[in-house]
C-alpha positions as CSV (number, residue, x, y, z in Angstrom):
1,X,25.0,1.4,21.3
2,X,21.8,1.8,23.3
3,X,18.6,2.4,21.3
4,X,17.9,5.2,23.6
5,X,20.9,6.7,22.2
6,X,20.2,6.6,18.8
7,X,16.3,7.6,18.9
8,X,15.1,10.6,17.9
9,X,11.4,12.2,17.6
10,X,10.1,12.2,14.2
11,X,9.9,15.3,12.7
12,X,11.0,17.2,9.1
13,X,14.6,17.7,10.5
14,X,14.6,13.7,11.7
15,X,13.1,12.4,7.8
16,X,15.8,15.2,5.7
17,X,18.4,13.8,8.3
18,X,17.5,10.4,7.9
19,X,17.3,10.3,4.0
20,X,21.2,11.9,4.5
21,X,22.2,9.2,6.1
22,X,21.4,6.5,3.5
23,X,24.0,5.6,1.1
24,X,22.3,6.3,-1.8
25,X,19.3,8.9,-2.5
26,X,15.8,6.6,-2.3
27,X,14.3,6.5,-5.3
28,X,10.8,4.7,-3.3
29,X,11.2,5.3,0.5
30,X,8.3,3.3,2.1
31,X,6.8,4.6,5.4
32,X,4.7,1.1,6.9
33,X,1.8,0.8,8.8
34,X,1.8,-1.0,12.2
35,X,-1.5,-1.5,11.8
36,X,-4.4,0.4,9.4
37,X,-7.2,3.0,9.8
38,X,-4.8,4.8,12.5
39,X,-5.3,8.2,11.3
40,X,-2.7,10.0,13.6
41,X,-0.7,8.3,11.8
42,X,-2.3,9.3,8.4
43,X,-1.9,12.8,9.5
44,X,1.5,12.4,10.3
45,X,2.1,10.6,6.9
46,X,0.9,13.9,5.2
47,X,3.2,15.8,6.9
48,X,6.0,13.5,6.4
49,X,5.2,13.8,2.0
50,X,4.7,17.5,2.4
51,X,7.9,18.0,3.4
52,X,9.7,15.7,0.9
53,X,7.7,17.8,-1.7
54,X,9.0,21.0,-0.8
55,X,12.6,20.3,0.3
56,X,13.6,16.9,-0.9
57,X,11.6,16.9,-4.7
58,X,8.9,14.0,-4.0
59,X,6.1,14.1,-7.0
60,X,4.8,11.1,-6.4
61,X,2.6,9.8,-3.4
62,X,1.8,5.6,-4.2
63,X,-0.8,3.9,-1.4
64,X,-1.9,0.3,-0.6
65,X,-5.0,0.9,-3.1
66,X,-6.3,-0.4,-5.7
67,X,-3.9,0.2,-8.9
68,X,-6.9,0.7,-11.2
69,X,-8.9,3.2,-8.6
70,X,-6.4,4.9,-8.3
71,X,-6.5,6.3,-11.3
72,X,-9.6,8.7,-11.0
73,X,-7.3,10.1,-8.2
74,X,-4.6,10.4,-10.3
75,X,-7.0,12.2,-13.0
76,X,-8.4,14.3,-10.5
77,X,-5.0,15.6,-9.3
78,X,-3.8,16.2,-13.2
79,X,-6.9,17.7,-14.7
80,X,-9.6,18.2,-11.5
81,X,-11.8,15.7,-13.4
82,X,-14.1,14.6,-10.1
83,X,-15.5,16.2,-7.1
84,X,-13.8,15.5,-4.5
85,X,-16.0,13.3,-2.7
86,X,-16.9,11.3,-5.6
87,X,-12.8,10.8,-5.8
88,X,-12.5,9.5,-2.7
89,X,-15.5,6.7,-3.0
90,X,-14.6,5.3,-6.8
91,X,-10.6,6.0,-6.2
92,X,-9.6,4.0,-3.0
93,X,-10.5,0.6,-2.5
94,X,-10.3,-1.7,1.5
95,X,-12.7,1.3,2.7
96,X,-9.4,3.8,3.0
97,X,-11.6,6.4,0.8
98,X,-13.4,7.2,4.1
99,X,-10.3,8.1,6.1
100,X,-9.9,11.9,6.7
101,X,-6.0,11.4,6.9
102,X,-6.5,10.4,3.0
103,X,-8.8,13.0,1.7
104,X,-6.9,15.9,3.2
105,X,-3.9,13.9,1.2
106,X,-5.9,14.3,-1.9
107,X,-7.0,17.5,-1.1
108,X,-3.8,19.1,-0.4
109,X,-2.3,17.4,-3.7
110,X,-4.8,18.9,-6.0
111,X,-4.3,22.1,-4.5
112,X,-0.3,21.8,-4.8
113,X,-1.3,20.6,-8.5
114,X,-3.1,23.9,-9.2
115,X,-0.3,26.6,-8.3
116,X,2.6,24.6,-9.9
117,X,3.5,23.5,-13.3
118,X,5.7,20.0,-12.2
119,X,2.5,18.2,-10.9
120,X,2.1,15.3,-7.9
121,X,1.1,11.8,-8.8
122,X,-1.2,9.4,-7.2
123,X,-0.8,6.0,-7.5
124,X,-2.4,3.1,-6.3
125,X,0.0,0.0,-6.3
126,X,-2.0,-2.6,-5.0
127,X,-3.5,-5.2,-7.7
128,X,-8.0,-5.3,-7.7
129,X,-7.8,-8.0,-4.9
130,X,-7.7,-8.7,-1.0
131,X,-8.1,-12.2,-0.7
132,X,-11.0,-12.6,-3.5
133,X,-10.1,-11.2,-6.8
134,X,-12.0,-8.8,-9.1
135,X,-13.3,-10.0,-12.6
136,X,-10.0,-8.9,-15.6
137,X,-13.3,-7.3,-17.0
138,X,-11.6,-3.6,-16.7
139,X,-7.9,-4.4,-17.2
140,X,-8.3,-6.5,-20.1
141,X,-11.1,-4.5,-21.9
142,X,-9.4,-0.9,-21.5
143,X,-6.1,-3.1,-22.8
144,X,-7.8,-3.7,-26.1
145,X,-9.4,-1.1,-26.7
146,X,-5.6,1.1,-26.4
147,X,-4.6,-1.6,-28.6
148,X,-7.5,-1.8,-31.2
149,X,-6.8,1.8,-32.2
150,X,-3.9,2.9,-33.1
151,X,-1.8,-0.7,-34.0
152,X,-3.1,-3.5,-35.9
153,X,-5.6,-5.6,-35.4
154,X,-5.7,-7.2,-31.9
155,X,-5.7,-10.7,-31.5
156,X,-9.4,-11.0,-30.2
157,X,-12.7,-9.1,-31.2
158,X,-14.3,-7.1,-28.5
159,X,-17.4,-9.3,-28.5
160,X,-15.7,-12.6,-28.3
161,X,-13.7,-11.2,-25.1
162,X,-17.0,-9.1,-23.5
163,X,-18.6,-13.5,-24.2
164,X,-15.6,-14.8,-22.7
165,X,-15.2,-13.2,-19.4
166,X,-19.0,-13.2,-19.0
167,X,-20.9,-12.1,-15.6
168,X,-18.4,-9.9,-13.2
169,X,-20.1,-11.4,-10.3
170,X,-18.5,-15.2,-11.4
171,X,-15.0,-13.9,-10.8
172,X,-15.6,-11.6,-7.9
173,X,-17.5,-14.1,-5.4
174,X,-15.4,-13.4,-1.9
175,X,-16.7,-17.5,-1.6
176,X,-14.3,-18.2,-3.7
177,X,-11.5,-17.0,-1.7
178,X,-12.3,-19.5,0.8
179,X,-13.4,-22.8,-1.6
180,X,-11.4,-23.5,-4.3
181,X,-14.3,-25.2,-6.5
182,X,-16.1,-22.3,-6.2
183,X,-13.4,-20.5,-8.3
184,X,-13.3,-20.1,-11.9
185,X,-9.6,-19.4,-12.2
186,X,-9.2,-22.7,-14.1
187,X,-12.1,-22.9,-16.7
188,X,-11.7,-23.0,-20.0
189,X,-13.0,-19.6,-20.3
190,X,-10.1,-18.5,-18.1
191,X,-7.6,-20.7,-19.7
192,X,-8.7,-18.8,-23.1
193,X,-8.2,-15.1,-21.5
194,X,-4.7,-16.3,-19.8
195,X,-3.9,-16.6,-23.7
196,X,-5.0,-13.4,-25.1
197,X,-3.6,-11.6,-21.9
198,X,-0.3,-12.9,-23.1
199,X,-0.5,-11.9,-26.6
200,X,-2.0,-8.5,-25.7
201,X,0.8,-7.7,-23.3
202,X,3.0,-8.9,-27.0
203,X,1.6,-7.0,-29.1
204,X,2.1,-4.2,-26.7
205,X,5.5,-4.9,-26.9
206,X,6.3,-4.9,-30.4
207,X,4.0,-1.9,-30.9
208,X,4.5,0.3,-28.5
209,X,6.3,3.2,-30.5
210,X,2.7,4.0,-32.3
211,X,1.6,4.9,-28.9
212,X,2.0,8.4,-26.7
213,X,3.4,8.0,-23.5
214,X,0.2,8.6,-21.5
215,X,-1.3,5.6,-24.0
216,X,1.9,3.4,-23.0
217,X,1.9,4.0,-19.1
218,X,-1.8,3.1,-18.9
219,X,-1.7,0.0,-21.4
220,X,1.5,-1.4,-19.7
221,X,-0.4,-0.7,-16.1
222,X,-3.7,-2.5,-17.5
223,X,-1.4,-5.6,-19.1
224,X,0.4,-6.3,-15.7
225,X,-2.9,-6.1,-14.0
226,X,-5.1,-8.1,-16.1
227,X,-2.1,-10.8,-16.7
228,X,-1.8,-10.7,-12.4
229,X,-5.1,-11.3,-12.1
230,X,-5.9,-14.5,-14.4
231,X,-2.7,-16.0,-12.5
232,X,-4.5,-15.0,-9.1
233,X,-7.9,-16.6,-10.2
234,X,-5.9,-19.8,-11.5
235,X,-3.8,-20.3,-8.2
236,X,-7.3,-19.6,-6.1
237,X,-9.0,-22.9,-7.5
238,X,-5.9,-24.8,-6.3
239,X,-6.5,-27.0,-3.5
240,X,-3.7,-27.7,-2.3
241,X,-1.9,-26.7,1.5
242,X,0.3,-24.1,-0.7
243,X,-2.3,-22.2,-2.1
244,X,-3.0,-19.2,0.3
245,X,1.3,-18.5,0.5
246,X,1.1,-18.6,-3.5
247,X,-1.7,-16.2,-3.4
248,X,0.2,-13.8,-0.8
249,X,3.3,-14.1,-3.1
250,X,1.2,-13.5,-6.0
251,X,0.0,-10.4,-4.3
252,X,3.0,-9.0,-3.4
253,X,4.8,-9.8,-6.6
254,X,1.5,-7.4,-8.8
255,X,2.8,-4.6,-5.5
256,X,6.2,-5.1,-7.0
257,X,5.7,-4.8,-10.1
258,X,3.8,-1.4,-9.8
259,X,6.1,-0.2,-7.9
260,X,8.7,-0.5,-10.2
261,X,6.8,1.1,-12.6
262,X,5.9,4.3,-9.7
263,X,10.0,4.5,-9.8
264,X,10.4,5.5,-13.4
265,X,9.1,8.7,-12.4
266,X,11.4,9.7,-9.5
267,X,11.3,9.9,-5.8
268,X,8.0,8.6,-4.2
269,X,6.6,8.0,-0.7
270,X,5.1,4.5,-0.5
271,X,2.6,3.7,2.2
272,X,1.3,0.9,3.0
273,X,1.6,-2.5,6.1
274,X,4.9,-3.2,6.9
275,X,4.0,-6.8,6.2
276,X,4.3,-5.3,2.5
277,X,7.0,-3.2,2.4
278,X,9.3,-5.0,4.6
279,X,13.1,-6.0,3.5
280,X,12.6,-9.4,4.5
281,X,10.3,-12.5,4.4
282,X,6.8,-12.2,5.3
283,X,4.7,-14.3,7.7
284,X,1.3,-14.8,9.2
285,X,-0.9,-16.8,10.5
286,X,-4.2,-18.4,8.9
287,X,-5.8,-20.4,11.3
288,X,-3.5,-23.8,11.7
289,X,-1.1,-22.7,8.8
290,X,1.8,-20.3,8.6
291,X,1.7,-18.8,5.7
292,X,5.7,-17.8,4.2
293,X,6.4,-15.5,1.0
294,X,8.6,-12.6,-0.2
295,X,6.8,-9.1,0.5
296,X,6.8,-6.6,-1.9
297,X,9.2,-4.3,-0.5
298,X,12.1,-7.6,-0.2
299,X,11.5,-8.0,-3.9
300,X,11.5,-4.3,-5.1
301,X,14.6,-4.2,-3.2
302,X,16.5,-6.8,-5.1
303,X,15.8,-4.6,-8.2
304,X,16.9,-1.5,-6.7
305,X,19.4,-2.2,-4.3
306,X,19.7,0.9,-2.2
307,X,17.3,3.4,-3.9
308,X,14.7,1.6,-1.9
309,X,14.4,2.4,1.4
310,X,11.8,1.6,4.1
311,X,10.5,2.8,7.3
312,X,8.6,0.7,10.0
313,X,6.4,1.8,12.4
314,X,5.6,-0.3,15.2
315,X,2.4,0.4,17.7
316,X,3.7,0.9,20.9
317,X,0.3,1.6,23.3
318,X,-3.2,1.2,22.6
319,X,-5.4,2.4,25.5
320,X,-4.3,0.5,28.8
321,X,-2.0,-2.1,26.7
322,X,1.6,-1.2,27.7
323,X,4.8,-3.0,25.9
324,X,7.1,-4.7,27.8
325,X,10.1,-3.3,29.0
326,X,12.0,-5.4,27.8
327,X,10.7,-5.0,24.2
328,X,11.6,-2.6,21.2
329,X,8.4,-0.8,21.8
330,X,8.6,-0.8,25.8
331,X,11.9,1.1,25.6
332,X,10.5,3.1,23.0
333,X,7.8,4.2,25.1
334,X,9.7,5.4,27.6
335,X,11.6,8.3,25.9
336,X,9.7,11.5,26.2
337,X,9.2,13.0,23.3
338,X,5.1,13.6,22.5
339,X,3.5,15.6,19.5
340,X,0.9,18.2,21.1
341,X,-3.0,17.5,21.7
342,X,-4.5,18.2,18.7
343,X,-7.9,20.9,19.0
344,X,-10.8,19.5,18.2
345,X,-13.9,22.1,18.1
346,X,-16.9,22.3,21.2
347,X,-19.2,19.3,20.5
348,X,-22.4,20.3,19.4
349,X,-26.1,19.6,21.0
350,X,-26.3,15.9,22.1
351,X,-23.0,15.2,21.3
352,X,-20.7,13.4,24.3
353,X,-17.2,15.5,24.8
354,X,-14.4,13.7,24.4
355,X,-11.0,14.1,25.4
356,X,-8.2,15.6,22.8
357,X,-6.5,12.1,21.2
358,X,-3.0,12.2,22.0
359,X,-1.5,12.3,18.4
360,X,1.5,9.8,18.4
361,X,4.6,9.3,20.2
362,X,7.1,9.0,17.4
363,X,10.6,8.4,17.5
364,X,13.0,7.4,14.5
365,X,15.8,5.0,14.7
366,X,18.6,5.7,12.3
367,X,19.1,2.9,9.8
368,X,22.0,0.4,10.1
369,X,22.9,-3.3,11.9
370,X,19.0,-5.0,12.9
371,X,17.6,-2.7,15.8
372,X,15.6,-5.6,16.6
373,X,19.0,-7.2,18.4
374,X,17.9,-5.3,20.9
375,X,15.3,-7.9,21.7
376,X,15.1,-11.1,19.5
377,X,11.8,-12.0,20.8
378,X,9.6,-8.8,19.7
379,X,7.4,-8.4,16.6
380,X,6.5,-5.9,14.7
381,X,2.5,-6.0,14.9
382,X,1.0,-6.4,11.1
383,X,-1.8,-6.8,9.7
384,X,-3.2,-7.4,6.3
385,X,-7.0,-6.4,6.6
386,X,-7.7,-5.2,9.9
387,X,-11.2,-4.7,11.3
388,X,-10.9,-4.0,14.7
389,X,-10.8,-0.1,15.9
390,X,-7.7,1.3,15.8
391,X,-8.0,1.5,20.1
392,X,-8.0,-2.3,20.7
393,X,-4.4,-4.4,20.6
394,X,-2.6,-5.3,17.7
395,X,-1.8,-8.9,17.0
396,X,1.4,-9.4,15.5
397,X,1.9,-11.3,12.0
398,X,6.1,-11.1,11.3
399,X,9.2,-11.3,12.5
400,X,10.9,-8.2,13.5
401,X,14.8,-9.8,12.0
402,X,15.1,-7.0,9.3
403,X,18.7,-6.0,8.0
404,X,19.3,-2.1,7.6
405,X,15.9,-1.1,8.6
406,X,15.2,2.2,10.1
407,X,11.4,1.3,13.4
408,X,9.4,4.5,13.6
409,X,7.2,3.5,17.0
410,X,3.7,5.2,17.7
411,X,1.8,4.8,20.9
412,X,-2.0,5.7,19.7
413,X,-4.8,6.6,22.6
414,X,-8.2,6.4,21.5
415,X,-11.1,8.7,22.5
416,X,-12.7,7.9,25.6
417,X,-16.7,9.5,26.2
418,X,-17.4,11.5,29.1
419,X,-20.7,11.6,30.5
């Protein structure tokens, strides 16, 4: 069947319809980013969750952030601890605090929160890293202090782990990232906290009936993270021509892991690259190597089978940068189904007037057999940090051979100055 025949535009009807046509209901249905800081495709995003709030039961909205930040969102959304701007700059890490797609998201939640007594929950699923780690400072301390309370005596004094993790700025160096000597992951210091990690994370275990829920969410969340993290700080000061694929794996494995955990309570939206939520194997480029490892999506999958579900979106056009024809996007592109011009207001004194951004062309393929058949040479354009402005072209990072996947394609125009 031709794709053209299968493609629809993506709406509320297209997602409801969609979800119908998977065999089982998705207990985490991921929505990918071609590429990030695209906030047409933020906005869209919102729309997308405030649908499955109010006619498919979503409470739960989980976001390529910071797993620990995101719980001043979280707090906010539960109790309205927080202004809202101070939310957005201690509750997002990677700079998506500043997006306005993000803060209406937040906004909107905490207003949801306030009329109705089932509230939404935030989550950040990604672990306190990028390619440089933070310090386990915050994971391991707010650990033992859950764990100092109410059980028996944990298996380290406060002072001996404040002495042993020492300066933050040791752990965090980005310089590190990049020169394995210049990483402490495998000082004796470190060696010492991988320990007490471990039997912190036991103790937990055997113990966790003395603690509320609450008390066993957040301690179970702060053991996977501070445990993640002395493994990430170990495998950075290795020198070896594996070490940045173990990292990425690393990475994605902490995703998985909290992502499980978002599961236990019901239907969420995950959003995040496709390069993380992707069925299949992951690849990029790092200068001269090719880096190879299971993304966070492909392992989360093998856990839940066909309660994970994931939609990709692929960029279509960027400014003057046209597909091919004979690609996935370049058919894609062709069909003629565009979202109206959204209304911006009169630009004030010295302001330049700029045209109304087209908002995405969106169409939805139905899941099923590979889509990508259609073309065995595209890619679906990925990135993991991306700096460029969301005008200028995507470079793609994976291959686009992914079973039983559902491509959501956007063509993005950016703003363009008039005298």
């Amino acid at each position: 069947m031709d794709i053209k025949d299968t493609a629809r535009p993506l709406d509320d009807t297209s997602v409801s319809a969609f979800l119908r046509s998977l065999p089982a209901r998705p207990v985490l249905l991921g929505l990918g980013e071609a590429r990030h800081f695209v906030e047409e495709l933020g906005e869209l995003r919102n729309e997308v969750f405030r649908h499955l709030v109010e006619h498919e039961g979503y409470r739960s909205f989980a976001i390529e952030s910071d797993c620990l930040m995101g719980l001043v969102v979280d707090d906010h959304l539960t109790t309205g601890a927080g202004t809202l701007d101070d939310v957005m700059e201690r509750g997002f890490s990677h700079g998506f605090g500043a997006s306005p797609a993000n803060r209406e998201l937040v906004r909107w939640m905490r207003a949801y929160n306030e009329r109705h007594d089932e509230k939404l929950r935030f989550f950040g699923f990604d672990g306190p890293l990028e390619y440089w780690a933070a310090s386990p400072r915050q994971a391991l301390t707010a650990l033992h202090a859950l764990l100092d309370g109410p059980l028996p005596r944990t298996v380290v004094t406060s002072e001996t782990l404040d002495a042993l993790l020492g300066p933050d700025d040791r752990w965090s160096s980005e310089a590190a990232a990049w020169d394995p000597l210049r990483s402490i992951g495998r000082s004796a210091d470190a060696q010492r906290l991988r320990l007490i990690a471990d039997d912190l994370v036991a103790l937990l275990d055997t113990q966790a009936p003395q603690l509320g829920a609450e008390d066993r969410e957040r301690a179970a969340l702060y053991g996977r993270t501070a445990v993640g993290l002395l493994r990430y700080h170990y495998w950075m000061a290795d020198a070896s021509p594996a070490r940045w694929s173990r990292l990425s794996a690393l990475r994605d494995g902490m995703m998985a892991a909290n992502l499980r955990a978002v599961a236990a309570h019901g239907p969420a939206l995950v959003y995040a690259s496709n390069l993380h939520l992707q069925r299949n194997r992951s690849f990029m480029s790092l200068g001269d190597q090719q880096l190879e490892w299971w993304s966070a999506g492909a392992i989360v999958a093998t856990h839940l089978g066909d309660r994970y579900a994931f939609l990709a979106s692929a960029l279509g056009t960027a400014g003057e940068d046209v597909p091919p024809p004979d690609t996935v996007e370049g058919i894609l592109s062709t069909l003629p189904w565009d979202r109206s011009p959204r209304r911006r207001p009169p630009p004030g004194p010295g302001r330049h007037r700029t045209r109304p951004a087209r908002l995405p062309r969106l169409r939805l393929l139905p899941a099923g057999p590979d889509p990508a058949r259609h073309d065995r040479r595209r890619r679906l354009p990925q990135t993991r940090r991306p700096a460029r402005p969301a005008g200028l072209t995507a470079r793609p990072h994976a291959s686009a051979d992914v079973p039983a996947l559902s491509i959501m394609e956007f063509g993005h125009q950016p703003k363009r100055h008039e005298g």
